[in-house]
Each structure stands twice: as C-alpha cells, then as structure tokens.
N, CA, C and O atoms as a Tinker XYZ file with bonds, in Angstrom:
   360  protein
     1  N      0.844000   -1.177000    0.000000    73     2
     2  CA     0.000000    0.000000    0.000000    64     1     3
     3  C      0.891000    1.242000    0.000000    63     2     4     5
     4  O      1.919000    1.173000    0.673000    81     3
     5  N      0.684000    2.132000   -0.527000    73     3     6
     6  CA     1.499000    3.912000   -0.621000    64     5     7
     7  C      1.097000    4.045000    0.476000    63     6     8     9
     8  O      0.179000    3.579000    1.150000    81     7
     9  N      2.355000    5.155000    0.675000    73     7    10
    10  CA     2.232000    6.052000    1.865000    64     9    11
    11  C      1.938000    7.739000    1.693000    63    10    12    13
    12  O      1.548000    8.219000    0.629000    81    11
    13  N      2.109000    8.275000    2.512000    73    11    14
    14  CA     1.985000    9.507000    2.054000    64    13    15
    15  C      2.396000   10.002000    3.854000    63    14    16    17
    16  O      2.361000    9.385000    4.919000    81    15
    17  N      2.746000   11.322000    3.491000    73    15    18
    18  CA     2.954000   12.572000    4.682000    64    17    19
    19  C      1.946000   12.287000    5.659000    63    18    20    21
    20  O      1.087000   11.447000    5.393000    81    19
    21  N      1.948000   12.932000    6.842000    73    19    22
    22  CA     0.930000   13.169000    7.524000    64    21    23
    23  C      1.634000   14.070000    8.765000    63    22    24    25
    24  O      2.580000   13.664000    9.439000    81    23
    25  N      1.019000   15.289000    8.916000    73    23    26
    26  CA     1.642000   15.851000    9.955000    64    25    27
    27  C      0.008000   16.262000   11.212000    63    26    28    29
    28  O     -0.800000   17.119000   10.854000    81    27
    29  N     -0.126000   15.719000   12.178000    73    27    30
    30  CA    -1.275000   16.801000   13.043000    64    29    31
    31  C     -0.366000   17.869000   13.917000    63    30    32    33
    32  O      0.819000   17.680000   14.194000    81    31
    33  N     -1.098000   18.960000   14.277000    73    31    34
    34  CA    -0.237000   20.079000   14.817000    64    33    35
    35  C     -1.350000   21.036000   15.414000    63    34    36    37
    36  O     -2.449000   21.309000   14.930000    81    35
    37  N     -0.790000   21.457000   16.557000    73    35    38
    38  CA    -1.916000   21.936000   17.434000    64    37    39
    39  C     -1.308000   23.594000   17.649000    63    38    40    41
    40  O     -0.118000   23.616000   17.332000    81    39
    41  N     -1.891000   25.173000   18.168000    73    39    42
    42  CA    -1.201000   26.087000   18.290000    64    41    43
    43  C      0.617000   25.801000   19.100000    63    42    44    45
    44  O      1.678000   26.423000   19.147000    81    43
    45  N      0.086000   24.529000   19.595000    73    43    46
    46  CA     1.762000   24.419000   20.376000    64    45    47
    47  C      2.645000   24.022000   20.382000    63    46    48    49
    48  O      3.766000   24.194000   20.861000    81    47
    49  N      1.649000   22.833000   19.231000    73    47    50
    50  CA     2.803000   22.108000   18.816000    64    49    51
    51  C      3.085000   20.913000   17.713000    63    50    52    53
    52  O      1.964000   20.494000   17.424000    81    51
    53  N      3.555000   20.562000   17.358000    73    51    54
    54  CA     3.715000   19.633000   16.139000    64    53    55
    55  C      3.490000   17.642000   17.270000    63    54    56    57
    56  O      4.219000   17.077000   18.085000    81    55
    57  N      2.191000   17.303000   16.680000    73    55    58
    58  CA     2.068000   15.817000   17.452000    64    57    59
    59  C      2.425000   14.710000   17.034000    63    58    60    61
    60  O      2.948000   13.867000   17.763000    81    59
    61  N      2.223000   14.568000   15.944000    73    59    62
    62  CA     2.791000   13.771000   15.011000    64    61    63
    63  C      3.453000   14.011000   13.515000    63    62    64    65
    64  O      3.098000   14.764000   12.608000    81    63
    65  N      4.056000   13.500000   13.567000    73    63    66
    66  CA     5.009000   13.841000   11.562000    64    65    67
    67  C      5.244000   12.485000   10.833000    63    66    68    69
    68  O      6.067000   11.792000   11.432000    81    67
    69  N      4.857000   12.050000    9.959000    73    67    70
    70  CA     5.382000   10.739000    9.145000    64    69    71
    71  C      4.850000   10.393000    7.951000    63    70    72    73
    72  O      4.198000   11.103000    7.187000    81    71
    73  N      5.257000    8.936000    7.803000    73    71    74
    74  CA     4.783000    8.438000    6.496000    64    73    75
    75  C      3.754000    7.622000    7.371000    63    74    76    77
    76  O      4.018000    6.995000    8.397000    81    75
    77  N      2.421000    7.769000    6.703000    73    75    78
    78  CA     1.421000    6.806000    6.905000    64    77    79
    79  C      0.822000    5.836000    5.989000    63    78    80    81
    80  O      1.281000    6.058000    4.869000    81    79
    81  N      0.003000    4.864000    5.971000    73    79    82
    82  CA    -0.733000    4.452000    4.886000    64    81    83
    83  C     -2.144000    4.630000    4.689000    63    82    84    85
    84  O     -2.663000    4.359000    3.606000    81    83
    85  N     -3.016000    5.213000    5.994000    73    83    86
    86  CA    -4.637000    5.240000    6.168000    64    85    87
    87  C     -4.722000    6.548000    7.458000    63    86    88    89
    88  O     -4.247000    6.545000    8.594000    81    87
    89  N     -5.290000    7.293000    6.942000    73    87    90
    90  CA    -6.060000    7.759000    7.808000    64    89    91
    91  C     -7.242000    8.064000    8.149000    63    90    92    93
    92  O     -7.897000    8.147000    7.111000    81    91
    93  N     -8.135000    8.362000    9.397000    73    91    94
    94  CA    -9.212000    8.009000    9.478000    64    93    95
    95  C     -9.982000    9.287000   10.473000    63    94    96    97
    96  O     -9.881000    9.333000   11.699000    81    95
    97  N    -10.518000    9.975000    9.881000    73    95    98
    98  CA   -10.702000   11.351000   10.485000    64    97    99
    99  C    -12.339000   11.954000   10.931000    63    98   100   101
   100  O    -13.250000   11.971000   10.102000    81    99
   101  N    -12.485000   12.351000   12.131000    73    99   102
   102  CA   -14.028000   13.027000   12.235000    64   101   103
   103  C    -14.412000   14.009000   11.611000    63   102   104   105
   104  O    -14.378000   15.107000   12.166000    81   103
   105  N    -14.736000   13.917000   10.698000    73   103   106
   106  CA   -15.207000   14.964000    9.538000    64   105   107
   107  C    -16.748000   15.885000   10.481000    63   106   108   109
   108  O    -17.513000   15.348000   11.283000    81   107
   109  N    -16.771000   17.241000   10.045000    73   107   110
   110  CA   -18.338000   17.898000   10.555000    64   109   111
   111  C    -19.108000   16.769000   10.045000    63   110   112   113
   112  O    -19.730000   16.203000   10.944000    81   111
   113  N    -19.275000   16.225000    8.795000    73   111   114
   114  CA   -20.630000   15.353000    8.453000    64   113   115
   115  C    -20.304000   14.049000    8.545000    63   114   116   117
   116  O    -20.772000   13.214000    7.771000    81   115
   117  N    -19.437000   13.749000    9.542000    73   115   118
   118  CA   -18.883000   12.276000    9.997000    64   117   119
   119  C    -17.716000   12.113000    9.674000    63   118   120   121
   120  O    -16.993000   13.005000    9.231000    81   119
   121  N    -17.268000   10.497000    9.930000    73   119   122
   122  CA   -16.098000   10.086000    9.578000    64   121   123
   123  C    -15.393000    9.720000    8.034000    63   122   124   125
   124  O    -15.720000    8.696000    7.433000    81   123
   125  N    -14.653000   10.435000    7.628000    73   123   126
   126  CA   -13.982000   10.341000    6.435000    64   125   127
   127  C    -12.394000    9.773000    6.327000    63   126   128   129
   128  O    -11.437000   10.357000    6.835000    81   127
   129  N    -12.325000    8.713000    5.680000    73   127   130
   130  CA   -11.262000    8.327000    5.349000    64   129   131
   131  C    -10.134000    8.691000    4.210000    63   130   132   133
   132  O    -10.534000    9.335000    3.239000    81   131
   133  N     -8.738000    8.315000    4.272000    73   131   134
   134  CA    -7.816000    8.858000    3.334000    64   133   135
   135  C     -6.385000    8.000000    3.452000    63   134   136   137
   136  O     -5.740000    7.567000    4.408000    81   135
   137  N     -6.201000    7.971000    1.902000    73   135   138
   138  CA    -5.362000    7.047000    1.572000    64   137   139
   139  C     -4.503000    8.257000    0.440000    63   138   140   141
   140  O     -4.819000    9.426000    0.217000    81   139
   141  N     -3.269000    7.402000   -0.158000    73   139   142
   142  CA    -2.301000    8.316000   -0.984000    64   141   143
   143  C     -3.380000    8.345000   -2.191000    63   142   144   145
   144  O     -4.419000    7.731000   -2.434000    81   143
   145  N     -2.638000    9.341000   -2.817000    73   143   146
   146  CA    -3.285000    9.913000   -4.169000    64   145   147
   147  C     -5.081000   10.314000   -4.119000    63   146   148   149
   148  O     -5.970000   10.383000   -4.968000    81   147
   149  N     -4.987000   10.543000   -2.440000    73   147   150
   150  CA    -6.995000   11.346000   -2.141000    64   149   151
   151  C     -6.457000   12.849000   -3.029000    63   150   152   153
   152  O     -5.410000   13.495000   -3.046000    81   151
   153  N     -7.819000   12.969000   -3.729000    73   151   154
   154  CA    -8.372000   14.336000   -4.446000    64   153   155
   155  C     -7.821000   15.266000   -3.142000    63   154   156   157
   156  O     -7.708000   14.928000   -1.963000    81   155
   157  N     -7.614000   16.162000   -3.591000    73   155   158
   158  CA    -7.053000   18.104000   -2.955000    64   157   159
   159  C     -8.768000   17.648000   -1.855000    63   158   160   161
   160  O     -9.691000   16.865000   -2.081000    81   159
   161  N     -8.494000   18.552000   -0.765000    73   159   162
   162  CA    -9.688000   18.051000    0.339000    64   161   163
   163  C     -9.574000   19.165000    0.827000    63   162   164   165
   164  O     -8.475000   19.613000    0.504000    81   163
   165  N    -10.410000   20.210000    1.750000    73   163   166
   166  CA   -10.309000   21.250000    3.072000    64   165   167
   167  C    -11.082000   20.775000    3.775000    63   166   168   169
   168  O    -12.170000   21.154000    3.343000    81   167
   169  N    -11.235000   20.163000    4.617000    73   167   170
   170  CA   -12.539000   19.334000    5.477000    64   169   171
   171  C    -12.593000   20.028000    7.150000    63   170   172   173
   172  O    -11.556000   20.286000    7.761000    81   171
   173  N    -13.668000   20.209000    7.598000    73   171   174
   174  CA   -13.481000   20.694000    8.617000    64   173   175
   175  C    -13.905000   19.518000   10.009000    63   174   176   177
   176  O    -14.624000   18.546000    9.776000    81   175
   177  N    -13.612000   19.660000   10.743000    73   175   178
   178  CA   -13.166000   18.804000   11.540000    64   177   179
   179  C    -13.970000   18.846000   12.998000    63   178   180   181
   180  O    -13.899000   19.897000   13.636000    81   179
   181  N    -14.694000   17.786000   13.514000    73   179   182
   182  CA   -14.976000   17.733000   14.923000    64   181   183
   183  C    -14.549000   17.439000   15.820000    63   182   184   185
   184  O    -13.854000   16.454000   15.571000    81   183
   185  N    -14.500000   17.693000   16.888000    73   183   186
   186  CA   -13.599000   17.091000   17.950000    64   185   187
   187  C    -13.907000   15.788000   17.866000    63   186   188   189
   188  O    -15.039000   15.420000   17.552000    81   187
   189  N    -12.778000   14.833000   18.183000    73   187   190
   190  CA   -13.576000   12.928000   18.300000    64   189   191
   191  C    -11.678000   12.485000   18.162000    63   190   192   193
   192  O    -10.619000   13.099000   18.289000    81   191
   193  N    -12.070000   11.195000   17.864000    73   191   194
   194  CA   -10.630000   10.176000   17.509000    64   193   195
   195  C    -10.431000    9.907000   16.114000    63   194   196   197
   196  O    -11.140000    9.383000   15.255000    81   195
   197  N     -9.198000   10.438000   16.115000    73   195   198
   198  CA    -8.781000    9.891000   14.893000    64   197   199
   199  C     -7.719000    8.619000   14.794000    63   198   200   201
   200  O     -7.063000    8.350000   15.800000    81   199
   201  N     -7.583000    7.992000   13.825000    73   199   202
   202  CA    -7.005000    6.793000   13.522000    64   201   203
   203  C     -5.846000    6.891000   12.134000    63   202   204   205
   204  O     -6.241000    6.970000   10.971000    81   203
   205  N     -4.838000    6.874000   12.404000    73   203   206
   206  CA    -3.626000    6.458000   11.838000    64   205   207
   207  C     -3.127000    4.951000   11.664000    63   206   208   209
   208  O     -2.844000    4.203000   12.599000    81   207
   209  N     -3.082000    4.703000   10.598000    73   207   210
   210  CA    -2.259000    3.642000   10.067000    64   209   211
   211  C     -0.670000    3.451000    9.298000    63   210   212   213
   212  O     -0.313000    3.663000    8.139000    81   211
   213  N      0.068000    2.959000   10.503000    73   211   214
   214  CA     1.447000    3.221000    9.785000    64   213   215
   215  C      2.347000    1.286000    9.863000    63   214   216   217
   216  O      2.435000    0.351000   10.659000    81   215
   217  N      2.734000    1.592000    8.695000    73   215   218
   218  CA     3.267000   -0.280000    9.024000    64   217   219
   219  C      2.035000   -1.034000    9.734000    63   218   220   221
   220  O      2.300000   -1.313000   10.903000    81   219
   221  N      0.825000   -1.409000    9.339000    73   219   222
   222  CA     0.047000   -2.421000    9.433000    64   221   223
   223  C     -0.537000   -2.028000   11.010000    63   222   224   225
   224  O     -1.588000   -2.560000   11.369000    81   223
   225  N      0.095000   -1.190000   11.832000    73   223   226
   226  CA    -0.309000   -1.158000   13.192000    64   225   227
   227  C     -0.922000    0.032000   13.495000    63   226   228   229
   228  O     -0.204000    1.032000   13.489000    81   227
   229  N     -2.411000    0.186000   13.834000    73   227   230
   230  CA    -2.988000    1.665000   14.032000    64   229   231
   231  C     -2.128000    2.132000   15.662000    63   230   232   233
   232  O     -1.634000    1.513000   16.604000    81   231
   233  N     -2.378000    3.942000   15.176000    73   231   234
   234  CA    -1.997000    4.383000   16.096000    64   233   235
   235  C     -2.926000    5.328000   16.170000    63   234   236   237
   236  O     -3.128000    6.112000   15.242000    81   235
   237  N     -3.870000    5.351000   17.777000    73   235   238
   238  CA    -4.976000    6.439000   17.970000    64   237   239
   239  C     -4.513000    7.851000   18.911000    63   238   240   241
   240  O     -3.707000    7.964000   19.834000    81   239
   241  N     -5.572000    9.032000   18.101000    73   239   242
   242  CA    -5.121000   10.283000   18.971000    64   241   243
   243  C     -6.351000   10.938000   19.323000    63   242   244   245
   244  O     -7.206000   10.653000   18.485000    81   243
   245  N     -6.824000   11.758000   20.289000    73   243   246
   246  CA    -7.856000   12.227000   20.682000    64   245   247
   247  C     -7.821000   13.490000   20.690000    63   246   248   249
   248  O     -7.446000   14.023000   21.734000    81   247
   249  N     -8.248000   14.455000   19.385000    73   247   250
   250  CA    -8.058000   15.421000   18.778000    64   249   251
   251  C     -9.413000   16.739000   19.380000    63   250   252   253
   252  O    -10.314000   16.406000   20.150000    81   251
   253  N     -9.269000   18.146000   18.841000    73   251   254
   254  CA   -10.346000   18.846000   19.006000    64   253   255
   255  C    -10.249000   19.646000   17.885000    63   254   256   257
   256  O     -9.211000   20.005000   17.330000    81   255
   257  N    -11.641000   19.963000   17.517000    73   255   258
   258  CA   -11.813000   20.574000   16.372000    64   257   259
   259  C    -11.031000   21.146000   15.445000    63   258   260   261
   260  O     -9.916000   21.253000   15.957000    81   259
   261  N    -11.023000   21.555000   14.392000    73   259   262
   262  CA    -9.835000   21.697000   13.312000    64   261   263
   263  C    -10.261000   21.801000   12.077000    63   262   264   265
   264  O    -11.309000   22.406000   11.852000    81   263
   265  N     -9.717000   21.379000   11.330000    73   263   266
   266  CA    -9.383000   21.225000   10.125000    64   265   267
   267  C     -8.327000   20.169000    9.280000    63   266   268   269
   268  O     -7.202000   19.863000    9.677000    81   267
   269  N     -8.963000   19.696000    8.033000    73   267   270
   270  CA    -7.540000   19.011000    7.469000    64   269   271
   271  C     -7.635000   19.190000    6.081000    63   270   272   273
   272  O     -8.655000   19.130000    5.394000    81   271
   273  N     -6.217000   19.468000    5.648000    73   271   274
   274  CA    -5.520000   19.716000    4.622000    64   273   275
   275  C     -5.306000   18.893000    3.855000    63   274   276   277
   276  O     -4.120000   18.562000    3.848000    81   275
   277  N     -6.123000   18.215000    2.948000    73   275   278
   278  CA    -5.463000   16.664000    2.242000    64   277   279
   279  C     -5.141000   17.152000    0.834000    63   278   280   281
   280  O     -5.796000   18.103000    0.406000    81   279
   281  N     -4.154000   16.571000    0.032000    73   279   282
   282  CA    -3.354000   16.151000   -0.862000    64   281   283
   283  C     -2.950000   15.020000   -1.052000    63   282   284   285
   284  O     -2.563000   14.458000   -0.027000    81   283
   285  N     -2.867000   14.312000   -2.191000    73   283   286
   286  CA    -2.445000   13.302000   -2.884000    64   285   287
   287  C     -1.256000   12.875000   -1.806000    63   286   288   289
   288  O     -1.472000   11.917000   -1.063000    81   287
   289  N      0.014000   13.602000   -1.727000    73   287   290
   290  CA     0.983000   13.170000   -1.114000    64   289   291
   291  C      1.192000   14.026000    0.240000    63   290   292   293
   292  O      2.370000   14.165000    0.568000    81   291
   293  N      0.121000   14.682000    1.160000    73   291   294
   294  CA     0.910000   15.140000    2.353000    64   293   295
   295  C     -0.950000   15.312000    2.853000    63   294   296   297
   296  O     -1.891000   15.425000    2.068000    81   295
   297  N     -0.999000   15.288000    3.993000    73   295   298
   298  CA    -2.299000   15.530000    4.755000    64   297   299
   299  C     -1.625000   17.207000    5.877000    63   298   300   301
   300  O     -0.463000   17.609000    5.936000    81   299
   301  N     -2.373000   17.566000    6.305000    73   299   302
   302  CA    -2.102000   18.516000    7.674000    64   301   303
   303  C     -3.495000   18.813000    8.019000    63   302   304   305
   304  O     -4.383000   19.559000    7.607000    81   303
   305  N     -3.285000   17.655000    9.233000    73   303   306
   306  CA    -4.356000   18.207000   10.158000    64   305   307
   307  C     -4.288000   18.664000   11.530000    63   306   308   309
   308  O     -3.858000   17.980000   12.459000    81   307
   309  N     -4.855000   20.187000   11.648000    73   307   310
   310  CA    -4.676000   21.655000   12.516000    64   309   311
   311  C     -5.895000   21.414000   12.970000    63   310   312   313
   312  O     -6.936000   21.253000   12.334000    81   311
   313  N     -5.630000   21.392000   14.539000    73   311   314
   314  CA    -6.470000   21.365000   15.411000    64   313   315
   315  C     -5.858000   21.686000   16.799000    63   314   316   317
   316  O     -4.778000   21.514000   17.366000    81   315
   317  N     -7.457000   22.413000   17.164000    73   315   318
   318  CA    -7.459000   23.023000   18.820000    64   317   319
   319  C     -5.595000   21.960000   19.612000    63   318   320   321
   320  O     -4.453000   22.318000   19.904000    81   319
   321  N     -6.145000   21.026000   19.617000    73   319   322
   322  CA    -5.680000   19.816000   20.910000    64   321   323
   323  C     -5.559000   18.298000   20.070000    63   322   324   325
   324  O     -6.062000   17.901000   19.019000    81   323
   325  N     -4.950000   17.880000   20.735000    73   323   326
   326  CA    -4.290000   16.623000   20.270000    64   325   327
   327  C     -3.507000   15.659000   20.852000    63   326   328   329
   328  O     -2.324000   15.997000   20.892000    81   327
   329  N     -3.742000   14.582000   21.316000    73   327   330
   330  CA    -3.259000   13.793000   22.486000    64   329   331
   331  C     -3.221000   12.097000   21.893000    63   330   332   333
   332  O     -4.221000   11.481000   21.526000    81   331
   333  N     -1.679000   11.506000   21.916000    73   331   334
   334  CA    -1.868000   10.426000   21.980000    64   333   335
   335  C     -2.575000    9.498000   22.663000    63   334   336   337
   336  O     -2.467000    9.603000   23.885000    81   335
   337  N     -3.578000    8.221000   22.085000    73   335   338
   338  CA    -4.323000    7.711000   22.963000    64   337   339
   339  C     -3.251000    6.761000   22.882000    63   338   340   341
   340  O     -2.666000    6.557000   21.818000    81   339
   341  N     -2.815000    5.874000   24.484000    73   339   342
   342  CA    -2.322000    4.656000   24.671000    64   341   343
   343  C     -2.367000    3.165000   24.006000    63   342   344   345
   344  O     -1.543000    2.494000   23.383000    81   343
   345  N     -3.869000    2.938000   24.477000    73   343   346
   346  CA    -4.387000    2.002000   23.456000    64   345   347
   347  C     -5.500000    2.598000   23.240000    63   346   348   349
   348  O     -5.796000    3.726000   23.635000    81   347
   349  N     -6.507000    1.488000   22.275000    73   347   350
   350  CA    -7.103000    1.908000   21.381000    64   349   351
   351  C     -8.473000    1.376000   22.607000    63   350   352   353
   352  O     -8.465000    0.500000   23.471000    81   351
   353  N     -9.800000    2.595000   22.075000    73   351   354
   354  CA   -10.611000    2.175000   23.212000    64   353   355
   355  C    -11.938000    1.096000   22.829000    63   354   356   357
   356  O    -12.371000    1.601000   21.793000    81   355
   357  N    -12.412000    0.428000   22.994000    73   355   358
   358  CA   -13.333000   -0.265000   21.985000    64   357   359
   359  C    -14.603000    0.871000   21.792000    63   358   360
   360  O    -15.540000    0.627000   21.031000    81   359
C-alpha cells in the first residue's frame, strides 16, 4: 500500500510527523477516510478520535476541532488539541 505525509499540529505544537498508509478522520458530516493519491480536500473537523495507520499497526489520537488539509501526497491536520491515545478504546 502507498504512503503519504501526515503531519497533526496543534497552536503548540507539532504531534505527530510521518509516512502513513490510512487515515481516518471526524469529519463535521462524519467520519472520512484517506489514503495516498486522495483528491485536494479542506474538510473541517470535529472534535472525536482519529485513527492512523502506519506499518500495518494503528496508532490512535484524541483530537479537538480543526481542520484538514489533504493532498495526494501530504495531509495537515490543525487542530485546537491533540493527544496520543495509549491504546485503542473499543
């Protein structure tokens, strides 16, 4: 599977930076997904969990409202807050 960029970043600070393969985001009109080569995107964003996929193993973060930036090869998603979750919650 391609990878692509992915940076989230909050006023304070940069949370994550990498190559991913899936991401999985709370869109205002729900959850929207994204993979390499997604159409140009401005999506605005609800507070909730988002889901990263990097090397076969998700990694979850518990985000607040925002925005995301998608492109074919780089995502940036800007939001309030942003916190690694430990594990994943059912």
């Amino acid at each position: 599977m391609s990878a692509f960029a992915l940076e989230i970043l909050t006023p304070e600070r940069s949370v994550f930076a990498g190559e991913v393969q899936s991401l999985i985001l709370p869109g205002a009109e729900g959850f929207f997904g994204v993979l390499a080569g997604h159409a140009p995107l401005l999506a605005r964003l609800t507070a909730g969990r988002l889901m990263v996929r990097q090397a076969d193993a998700p990694h979850y973060f518990r985000c607040g409202a925002g925005v995301a930036d998608v492109n074919p090869k780089h995502v940036s998603v800007l939001v309030d807050s942003a916190e690694p979750e430990s594990q994943p919650k059912a």
